[in-house]
C-alpha positions in Angstrom: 3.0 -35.4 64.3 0.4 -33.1 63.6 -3.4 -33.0 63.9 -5.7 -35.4 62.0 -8.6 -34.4 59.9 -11.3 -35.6 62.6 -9.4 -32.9 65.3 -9.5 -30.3 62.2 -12.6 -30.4 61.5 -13.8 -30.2 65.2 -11.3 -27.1 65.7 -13.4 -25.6 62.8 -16.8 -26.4 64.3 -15.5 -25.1 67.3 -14.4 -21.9 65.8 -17.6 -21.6 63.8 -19.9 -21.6 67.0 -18.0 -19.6 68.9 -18.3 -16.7 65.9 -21.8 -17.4 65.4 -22.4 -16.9 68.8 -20.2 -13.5 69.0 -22.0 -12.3 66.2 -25.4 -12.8 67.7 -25.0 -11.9 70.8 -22.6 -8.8 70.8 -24.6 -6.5 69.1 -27.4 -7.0 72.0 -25.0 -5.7 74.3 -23.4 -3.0 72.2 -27.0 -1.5 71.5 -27.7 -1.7 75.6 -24.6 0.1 75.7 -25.6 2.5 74.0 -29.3 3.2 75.7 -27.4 3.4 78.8 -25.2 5.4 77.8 -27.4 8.0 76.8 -29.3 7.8 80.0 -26.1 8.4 81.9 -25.4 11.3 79.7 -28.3 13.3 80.7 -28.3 12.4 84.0 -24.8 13.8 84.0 -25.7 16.8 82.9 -28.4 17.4 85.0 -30.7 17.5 82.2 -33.0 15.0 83.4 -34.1 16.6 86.2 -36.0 19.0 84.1 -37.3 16.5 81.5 -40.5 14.4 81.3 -40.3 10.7 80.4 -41.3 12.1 76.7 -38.2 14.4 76.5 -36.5 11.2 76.9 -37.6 8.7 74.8 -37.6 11.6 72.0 -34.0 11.7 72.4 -33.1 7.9 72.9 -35.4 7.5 69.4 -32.9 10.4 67.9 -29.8 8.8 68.7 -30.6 5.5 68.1 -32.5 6.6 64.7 -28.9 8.0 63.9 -27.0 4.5 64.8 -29.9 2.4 62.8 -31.5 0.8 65.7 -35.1 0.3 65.1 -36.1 -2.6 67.1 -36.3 -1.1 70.6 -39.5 -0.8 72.3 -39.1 2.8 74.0 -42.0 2.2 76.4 -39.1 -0.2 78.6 -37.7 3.3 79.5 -39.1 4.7 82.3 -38.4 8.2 84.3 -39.7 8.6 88.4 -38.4 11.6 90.6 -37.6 11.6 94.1 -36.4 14.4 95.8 -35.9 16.4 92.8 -33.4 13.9 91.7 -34.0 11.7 88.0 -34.3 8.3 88.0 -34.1 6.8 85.0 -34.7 3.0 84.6 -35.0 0.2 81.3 -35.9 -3.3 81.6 -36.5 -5.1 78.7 -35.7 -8.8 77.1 -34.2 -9.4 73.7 -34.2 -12.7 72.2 -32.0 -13.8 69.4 -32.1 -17.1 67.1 -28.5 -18.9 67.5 -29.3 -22.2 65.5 -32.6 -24.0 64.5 -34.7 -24.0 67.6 -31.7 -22.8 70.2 -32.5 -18.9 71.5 -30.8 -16.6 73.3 -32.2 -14.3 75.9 -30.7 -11.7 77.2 -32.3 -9.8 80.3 -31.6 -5.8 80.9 -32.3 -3.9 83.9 -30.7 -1.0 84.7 -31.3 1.9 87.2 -29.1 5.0 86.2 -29.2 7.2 89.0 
């Protein structure tokens, strides 16, 4: 009573493509994460209001200089105002290699308000 090789070594496939796609595909979200996060900080404050789409992007590429991020295009991020309130919006694609000729594409738009 117990498993044979054949269901083993699928378990272990299994397991292997489930890891390899974690590892792929978690950081994308974890660096989104952070962008956003950012964003939401210094609209937050109150900051934004008084800050030109420069002032931002400066201080996106600080913090994510600081976490050794340096494949984000900063032109996604982009800053419009209406009635003196910040809006602050990314959009931007990412696309990872998961096996051979098998990608994955991951779609971000956010609006931080």
């Amino acid at each position: 009573m117990g498993a044979s090789k054949f269901g083993l070594l699928m378990i272990f496939i299994l397991l292997a493509v489930f890891f390899t796609f974690g590892l792929k595909v978690v950081p994308l979200y974890v660096d989104h994460n952070l962008v956003t996060g950012i964003r939401g900080e210094l609209i937050e404050n109150g900051e934004a209001e008084n800050m030109t789409v420069t002032d931002i992007r400066q201080r996106v590429s600080n913090t994510l200089r600081i976490n050794n991020i340096t494949d984000f295009d900063l032109s996604n991020i982009t800053l419009r105002k209406e009635s003196d309130q910040a809006i602050i919006s990314i959009a931007y694609e990412r696309r990872v290699e998961l096996i051979a000729n098998l990608d994955v594409v991951a779609k971000f738009d956010t609006v931080l308000r």
